[in-house]
mmCIF file of the N, C-alpha and C atoms, coordinates in Angstrom:
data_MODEL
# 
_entry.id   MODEL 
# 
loop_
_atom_site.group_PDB 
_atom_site.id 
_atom_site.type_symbol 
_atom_site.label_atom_id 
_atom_site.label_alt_id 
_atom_site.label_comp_id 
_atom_site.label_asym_id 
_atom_site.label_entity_id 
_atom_site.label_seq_id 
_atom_site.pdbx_PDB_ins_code 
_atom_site.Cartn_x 
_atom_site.Cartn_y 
_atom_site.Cartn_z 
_atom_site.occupancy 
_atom_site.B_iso_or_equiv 
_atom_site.pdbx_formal_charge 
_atom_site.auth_seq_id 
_atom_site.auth_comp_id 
_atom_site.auth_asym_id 
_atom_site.auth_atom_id 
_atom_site.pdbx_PDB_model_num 
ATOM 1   N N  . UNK A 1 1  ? -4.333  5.281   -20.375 1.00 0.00 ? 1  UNK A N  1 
ATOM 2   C CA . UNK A 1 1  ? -5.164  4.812   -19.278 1.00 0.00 ? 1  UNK A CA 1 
ATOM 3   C C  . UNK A 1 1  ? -4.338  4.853   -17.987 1.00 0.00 ? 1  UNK A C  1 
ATOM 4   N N  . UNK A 1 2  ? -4.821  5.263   -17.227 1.00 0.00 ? 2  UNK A N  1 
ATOM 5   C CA . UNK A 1 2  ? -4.206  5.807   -16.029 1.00 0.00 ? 2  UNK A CA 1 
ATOM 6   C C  . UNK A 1 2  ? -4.324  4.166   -15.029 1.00 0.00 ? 2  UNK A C  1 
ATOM 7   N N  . UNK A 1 3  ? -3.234  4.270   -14.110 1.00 0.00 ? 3  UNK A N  1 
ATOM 8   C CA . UNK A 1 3  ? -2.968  2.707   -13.359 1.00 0.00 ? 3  UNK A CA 1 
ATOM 9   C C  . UNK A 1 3  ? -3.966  2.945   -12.215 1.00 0.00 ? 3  UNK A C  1 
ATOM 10  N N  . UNK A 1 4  ? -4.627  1.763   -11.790 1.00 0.00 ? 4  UNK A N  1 
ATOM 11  C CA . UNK A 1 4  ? -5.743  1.703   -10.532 1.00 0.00 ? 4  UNK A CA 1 
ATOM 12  C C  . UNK A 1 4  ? -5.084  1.055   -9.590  1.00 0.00 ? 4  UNK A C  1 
ATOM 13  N N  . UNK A 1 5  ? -5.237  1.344   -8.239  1.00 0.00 ? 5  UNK A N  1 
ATOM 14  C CA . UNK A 1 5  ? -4.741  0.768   -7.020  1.00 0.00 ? 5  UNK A CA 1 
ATOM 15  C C  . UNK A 1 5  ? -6.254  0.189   -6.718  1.00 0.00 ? 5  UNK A C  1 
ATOM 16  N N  . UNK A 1 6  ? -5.993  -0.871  -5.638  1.00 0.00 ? 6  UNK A N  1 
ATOM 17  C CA . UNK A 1 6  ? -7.583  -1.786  -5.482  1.00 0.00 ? 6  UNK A CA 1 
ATOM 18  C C  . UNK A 1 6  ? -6.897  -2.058  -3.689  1.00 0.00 ? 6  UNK A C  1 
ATOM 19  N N  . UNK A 1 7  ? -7.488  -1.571  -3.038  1.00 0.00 ? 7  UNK A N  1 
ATOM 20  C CA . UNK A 1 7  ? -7.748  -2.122  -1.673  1.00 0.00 ? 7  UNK A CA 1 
ATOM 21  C C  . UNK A 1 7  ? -8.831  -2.936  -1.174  1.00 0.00 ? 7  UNK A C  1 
ATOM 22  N N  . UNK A 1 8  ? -9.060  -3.325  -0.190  1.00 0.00 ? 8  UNK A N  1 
ATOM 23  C CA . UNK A 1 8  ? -10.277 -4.031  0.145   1.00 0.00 ? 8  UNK A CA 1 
ATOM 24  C C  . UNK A 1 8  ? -11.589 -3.140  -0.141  1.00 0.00 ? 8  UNK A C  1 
ATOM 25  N N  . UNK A 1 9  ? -11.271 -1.843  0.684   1.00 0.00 ? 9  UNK A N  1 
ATOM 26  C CA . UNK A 1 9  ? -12.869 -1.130  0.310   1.00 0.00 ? 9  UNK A CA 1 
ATOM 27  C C  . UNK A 1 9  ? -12.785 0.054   -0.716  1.00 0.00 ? 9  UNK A C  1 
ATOM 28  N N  . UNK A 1 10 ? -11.234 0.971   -1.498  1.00 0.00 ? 10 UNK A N  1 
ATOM 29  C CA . UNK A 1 10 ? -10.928 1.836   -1.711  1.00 0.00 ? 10 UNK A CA 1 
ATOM 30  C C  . UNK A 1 10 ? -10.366 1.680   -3.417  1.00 0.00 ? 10 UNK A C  1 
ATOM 31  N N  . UNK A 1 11 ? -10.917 2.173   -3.634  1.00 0.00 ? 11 UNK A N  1 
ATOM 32  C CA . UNK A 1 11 ? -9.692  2.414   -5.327  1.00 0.00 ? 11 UNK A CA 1 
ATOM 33  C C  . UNK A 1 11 ? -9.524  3.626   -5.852  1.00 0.00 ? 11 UNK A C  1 
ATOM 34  N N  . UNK A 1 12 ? -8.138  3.582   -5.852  1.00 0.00 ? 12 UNK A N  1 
ATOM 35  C CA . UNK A 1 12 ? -7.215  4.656   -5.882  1.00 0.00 ? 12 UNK A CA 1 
ATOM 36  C C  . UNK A 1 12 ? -6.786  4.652   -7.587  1.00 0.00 ? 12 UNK A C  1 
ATOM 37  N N  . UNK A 1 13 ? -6.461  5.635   -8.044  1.00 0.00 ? 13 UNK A N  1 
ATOM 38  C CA . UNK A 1 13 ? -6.159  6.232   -9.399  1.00 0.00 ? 13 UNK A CA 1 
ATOM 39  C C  . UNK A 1 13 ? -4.573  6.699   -8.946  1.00 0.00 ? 13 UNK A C  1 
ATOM 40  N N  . UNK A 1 14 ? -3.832  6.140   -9.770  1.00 0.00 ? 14 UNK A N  1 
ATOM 41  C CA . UNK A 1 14 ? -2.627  6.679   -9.161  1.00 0.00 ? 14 UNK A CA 1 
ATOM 42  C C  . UNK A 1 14 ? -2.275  8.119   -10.464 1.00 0.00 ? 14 UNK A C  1 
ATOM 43  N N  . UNK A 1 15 ? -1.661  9.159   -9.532  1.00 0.00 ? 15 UNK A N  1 
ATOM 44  C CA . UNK A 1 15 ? -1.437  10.477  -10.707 1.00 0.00 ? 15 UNK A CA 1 
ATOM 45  C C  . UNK A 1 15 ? 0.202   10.380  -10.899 1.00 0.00 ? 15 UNK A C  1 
ATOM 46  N N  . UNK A 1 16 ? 0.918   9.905   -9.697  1.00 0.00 ? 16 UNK A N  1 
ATOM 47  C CA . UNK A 1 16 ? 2.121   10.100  -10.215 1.00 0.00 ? 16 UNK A CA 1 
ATOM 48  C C  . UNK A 1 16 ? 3.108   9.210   -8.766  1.00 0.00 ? 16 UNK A C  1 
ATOM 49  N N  . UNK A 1 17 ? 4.656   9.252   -9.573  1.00 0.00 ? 17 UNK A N  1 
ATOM 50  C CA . UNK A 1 17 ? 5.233   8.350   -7.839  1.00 0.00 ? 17 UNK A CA 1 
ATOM 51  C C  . UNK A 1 17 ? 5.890   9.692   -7.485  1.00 0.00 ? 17 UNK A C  1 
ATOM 52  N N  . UNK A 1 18 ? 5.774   9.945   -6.125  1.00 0.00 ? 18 UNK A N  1 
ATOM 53  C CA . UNK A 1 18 ? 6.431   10.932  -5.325  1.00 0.00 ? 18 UNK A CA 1 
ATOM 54  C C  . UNK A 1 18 ? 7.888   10.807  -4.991  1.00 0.00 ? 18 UNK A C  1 
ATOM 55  N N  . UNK A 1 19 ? 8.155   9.226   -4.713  1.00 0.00 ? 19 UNK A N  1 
ATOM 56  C CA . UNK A 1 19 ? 9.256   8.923   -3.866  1.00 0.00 ? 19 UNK A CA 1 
ATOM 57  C C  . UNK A 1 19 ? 9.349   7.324   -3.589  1.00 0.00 ? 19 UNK A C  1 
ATOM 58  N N  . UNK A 1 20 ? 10.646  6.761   -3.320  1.00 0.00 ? 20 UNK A N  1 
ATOM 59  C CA . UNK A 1 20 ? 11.111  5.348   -3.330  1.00 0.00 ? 20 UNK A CA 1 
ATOM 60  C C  . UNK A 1 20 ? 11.817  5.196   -2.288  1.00 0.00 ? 20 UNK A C  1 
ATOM 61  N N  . UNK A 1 21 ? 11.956  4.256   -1.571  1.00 0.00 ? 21 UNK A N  1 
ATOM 62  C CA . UNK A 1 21 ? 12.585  4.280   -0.226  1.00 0.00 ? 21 UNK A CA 1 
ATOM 63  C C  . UNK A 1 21 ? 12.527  2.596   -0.018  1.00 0.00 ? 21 UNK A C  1 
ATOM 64  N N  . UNK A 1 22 ? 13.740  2.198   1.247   1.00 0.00 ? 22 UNK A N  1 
ATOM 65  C CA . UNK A 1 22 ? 13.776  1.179   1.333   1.00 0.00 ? 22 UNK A CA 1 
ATOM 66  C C  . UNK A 1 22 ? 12.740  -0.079  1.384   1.00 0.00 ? 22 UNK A C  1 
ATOM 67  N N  . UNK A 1 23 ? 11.394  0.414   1.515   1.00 0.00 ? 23 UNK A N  1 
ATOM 68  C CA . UNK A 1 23 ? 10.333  -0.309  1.946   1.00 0.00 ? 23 UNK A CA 1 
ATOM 69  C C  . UNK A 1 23 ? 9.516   -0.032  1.095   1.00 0.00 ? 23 UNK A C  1 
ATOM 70  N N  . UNK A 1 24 ? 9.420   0.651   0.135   1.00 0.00 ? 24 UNK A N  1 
ATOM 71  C CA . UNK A 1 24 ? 8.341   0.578   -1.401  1.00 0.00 ? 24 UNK A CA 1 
ATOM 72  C C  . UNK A 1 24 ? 8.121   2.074   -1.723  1.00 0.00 ? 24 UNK A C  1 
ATOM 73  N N  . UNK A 1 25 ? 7.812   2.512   -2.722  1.00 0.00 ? 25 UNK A N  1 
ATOM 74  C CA . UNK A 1 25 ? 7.111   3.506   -3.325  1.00 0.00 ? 25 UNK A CA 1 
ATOM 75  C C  . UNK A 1 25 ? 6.094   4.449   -2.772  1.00 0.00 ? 25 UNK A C  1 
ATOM 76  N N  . UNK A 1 26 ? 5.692   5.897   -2.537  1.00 0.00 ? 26 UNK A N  1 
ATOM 77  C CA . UNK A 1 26 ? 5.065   6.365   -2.305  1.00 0.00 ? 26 UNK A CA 1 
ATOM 78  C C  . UNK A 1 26 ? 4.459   7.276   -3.580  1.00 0.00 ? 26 UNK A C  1 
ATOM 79  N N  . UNK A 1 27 ? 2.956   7.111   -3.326  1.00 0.00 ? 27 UNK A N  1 
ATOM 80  C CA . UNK A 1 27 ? 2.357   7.830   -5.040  1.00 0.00 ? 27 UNK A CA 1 
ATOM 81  C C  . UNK A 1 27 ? 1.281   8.439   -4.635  1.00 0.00 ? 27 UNK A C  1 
ATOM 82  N N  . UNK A 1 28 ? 1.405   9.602   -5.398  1.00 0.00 ? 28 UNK A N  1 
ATOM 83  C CA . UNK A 1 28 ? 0.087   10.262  -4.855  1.00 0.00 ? 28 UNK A CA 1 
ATOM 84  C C  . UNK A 1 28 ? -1.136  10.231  -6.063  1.00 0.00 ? 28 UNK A C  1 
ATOM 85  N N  . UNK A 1 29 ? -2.137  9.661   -5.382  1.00 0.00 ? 29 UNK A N  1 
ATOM 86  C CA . UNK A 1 29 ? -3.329  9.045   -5.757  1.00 0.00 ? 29 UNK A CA 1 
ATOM 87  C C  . UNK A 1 29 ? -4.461  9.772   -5.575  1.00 0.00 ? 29 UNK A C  1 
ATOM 88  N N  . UNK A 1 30 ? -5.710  9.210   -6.359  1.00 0.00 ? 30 UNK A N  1 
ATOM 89  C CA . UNK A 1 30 ? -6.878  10.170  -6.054  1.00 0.00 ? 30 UNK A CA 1 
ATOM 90  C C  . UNK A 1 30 ? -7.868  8.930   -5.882  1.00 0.00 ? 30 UNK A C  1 
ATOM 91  N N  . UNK A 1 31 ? -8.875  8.938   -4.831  1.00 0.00 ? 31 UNK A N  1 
ATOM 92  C CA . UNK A 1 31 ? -10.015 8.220   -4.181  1.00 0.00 ? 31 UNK A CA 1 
ATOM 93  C C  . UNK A 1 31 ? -10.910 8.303   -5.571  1.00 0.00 ? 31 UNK A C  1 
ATOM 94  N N  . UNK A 1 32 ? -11.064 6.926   -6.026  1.00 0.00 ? 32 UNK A N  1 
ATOM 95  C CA . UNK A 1 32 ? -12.256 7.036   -7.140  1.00 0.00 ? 32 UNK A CA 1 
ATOM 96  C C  . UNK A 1 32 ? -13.575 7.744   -6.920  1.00 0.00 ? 32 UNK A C  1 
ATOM 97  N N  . UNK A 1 33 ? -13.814 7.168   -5.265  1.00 0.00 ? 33 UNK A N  1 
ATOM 98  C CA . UNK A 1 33 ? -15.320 7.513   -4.757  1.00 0.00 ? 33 UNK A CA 1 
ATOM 99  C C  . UNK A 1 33 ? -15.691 9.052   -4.454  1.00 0.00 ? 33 UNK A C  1 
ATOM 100 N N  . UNK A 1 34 ? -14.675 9.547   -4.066  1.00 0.00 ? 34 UNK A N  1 
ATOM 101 C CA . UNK A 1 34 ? -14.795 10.718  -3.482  1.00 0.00 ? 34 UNK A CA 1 
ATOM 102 C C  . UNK A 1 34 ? -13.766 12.065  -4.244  1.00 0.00 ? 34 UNK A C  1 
ATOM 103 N N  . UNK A 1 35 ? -12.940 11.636  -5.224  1.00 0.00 ? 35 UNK A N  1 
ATOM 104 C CA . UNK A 1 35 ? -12.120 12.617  -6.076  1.00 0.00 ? 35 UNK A CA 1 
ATOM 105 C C  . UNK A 1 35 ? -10.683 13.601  -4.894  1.00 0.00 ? 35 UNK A C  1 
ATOM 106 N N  . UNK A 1 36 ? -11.104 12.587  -3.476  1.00 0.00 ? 36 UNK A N  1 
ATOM 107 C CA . UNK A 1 36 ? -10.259 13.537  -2.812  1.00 0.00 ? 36 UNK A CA 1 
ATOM 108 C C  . UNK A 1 36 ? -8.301  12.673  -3.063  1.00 0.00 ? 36 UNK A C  1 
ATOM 109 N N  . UNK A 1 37 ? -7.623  14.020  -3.072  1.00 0.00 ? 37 UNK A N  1 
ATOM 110 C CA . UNK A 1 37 ? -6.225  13.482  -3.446  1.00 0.00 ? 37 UNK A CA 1 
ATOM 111 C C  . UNK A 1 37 ? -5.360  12.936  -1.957  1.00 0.00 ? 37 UNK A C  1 
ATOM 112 N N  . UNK A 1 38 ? -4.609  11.540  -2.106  1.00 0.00 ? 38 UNK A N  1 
ATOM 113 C CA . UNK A 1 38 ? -3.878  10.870  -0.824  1.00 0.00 ? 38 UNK A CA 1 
ATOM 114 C C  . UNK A 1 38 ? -2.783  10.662  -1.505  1.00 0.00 ? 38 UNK A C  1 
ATOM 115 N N  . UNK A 1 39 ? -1.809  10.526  -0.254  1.00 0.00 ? 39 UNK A N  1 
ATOM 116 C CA . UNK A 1 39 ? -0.598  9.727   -0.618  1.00 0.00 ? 39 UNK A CA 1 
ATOM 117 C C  . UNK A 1 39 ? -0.729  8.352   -0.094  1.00 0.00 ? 39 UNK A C  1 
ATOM 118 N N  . UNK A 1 40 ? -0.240  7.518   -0.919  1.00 0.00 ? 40 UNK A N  1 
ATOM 119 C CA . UNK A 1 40 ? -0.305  5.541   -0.894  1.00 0.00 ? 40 UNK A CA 1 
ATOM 120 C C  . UNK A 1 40 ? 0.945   5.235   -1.054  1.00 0.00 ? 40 UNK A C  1 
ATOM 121 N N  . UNK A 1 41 ? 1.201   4.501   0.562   1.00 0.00 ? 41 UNK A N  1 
ATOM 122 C CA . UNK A 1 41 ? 2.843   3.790   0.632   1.00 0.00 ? 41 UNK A CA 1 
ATOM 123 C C  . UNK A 1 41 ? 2.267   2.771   0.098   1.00 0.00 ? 41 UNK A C  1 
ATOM 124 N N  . UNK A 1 42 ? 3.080   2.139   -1.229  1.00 0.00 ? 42 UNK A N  1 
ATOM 125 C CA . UNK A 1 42 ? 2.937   0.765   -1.435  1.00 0.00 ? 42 UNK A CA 1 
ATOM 126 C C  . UNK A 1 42 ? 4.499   -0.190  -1.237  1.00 0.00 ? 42 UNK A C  1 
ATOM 127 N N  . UNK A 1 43 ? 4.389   -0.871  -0.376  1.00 0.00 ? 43 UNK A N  1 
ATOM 128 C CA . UNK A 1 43 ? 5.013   -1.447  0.260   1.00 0.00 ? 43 UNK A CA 1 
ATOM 129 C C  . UNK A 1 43 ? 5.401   -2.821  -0.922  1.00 0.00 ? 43 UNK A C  1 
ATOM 130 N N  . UNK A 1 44 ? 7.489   -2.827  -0.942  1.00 0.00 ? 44 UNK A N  1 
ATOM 131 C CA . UNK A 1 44 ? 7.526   -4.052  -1.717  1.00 0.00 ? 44 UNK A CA 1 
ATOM 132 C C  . UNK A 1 44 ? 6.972   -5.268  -1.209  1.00 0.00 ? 44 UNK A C  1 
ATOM 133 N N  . UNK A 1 45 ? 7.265   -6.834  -2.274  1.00 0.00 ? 45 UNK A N  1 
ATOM 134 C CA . UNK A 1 45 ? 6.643   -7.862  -2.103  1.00 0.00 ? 45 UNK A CA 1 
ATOM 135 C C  . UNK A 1 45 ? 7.529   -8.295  -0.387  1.00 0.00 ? 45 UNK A C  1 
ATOM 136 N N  . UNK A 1 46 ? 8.752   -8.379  -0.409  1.00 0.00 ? 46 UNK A N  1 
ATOM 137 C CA . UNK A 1 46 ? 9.696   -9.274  0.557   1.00 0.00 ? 46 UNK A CA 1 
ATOM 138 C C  . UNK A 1 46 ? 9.364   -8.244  1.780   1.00 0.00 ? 46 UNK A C  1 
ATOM 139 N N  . UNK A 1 47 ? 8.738   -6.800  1.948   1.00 0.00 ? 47 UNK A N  1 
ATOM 140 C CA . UNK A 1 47 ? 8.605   -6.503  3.296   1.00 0.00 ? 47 UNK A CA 1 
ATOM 141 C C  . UNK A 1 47 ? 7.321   -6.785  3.759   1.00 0.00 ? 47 UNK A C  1 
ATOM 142 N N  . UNK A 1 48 ? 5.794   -7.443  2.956   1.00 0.00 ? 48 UNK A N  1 
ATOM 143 C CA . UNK A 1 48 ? 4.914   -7.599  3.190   1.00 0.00 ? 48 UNK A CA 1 
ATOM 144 C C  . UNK A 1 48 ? 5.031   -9.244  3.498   1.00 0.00 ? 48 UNK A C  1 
ATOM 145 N N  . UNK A 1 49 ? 5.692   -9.721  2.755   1.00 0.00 ? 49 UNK A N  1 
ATOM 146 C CA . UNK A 1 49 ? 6.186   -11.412 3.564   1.00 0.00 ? 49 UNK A CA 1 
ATOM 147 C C  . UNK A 1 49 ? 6.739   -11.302 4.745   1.00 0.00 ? 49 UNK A C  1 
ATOM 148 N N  . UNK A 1 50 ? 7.656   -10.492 4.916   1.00 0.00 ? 50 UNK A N  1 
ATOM 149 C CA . UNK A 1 50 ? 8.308   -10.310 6.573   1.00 0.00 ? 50 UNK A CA 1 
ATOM 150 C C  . UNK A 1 50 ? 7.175   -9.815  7.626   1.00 0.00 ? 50 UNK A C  1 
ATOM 151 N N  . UNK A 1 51 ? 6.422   -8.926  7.259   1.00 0.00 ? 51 UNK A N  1 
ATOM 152 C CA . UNK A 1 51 ? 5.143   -8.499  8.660   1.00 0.00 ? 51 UNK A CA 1 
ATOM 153 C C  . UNK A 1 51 ? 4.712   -9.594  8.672   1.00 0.00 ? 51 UNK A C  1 
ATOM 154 N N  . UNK A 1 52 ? 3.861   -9.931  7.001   1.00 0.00 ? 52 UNK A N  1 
ATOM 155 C CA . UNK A 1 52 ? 3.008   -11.131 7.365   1.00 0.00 ? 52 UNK A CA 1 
ATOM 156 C C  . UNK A 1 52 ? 3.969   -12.698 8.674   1.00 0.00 ? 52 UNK A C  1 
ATOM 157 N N  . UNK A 1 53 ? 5.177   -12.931 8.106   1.00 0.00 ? 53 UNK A N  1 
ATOM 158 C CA . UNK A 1 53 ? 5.939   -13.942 8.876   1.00 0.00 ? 53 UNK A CA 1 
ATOM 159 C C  . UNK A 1 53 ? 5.937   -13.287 10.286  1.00 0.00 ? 53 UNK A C  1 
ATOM 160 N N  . UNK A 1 54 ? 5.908   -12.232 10.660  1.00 0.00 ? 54 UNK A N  1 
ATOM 161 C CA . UNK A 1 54 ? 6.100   -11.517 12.376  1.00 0.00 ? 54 UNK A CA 1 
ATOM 162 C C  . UNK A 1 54 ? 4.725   -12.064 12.525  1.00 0.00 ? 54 UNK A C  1 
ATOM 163 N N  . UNK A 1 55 ? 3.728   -11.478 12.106  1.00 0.00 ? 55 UNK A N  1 
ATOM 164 C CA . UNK A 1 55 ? 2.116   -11.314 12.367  1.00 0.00 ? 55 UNK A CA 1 
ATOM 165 C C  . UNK A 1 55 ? 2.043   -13.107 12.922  1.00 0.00 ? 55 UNK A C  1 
ATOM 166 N N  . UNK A 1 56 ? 2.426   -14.065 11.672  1.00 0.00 ? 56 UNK A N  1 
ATOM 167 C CA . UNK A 1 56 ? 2.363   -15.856 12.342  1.00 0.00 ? 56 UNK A CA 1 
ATOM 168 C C  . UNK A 1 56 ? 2.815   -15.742 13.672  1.00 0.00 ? 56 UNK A C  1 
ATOM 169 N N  . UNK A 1 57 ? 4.145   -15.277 13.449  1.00 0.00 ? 57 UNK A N  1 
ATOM 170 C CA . UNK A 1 57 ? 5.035   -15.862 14.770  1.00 0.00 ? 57 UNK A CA 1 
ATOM 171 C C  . UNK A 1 57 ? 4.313   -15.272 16.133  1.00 0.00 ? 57 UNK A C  1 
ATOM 172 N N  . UNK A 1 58 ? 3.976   -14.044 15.844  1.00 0.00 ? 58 UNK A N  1 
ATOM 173 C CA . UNK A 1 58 ? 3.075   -13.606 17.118  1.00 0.00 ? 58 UNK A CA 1 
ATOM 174 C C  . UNK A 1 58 ? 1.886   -14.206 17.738  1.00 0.00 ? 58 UNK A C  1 
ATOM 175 N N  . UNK A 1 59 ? 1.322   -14.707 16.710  1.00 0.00 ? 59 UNK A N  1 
ATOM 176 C CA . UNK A 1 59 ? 0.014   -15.455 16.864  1.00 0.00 ? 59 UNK A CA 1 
ATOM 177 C C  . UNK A 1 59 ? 0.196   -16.769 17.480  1.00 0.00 ? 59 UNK A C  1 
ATOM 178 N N  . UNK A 1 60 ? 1.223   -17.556 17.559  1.00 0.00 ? 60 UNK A N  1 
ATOM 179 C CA . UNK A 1 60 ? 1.751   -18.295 17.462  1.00 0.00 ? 60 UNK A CA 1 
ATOM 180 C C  . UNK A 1 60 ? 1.905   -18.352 18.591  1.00 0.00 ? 60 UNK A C  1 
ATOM 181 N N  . UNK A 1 61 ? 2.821   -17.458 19.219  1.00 0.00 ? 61 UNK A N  1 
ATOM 182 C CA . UNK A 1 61 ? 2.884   -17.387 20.729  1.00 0.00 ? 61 UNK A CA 1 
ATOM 183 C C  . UNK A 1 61 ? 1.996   -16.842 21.558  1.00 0.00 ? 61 UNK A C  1 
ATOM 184 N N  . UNK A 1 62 ? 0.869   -16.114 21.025  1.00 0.00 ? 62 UNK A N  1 
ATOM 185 C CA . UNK A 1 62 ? -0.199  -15.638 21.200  1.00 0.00 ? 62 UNK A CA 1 
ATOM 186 C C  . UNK A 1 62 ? 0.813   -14.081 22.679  1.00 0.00 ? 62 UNK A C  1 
ATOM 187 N N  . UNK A 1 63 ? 0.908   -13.487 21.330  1.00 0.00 ? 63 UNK A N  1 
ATOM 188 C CA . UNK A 1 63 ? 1.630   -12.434 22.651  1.00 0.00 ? 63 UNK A CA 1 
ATOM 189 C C  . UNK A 1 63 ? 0.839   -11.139 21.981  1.00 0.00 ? 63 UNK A C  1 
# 
């Protein structure tokens, strides 16, 4: 059984990982809805806590 990616509006079939890099995995995937083939940065857990912590602090100061 092949692994599913789940976005808010999109689900992705992953076919294989392309590549790894300091900031997460890149895999190239296929659109359930539409069969067309993408590449999907999936980004590790500790760099999606760090935007999310920028994203507060910005809001925050409202800049």
């Amino acid at each position: 059984m092949a692994a599913v990616l789940c976005s808010s509006s999109t689900e992705y079939t992953i076919i294989e990982f392309m590549g790894e890099g300091s900031f997460g995995k890149v895999a190239k995937c296929q659109i359930k809805s539409t069969c067309k083939i993408v590449a999907v940065k999936i980004l590790k857990d500790e760099v999606v806590q760090n935007v999310q912590h920028e994203v507060r602090n910005l809001r925050h100061q409202r800049i």
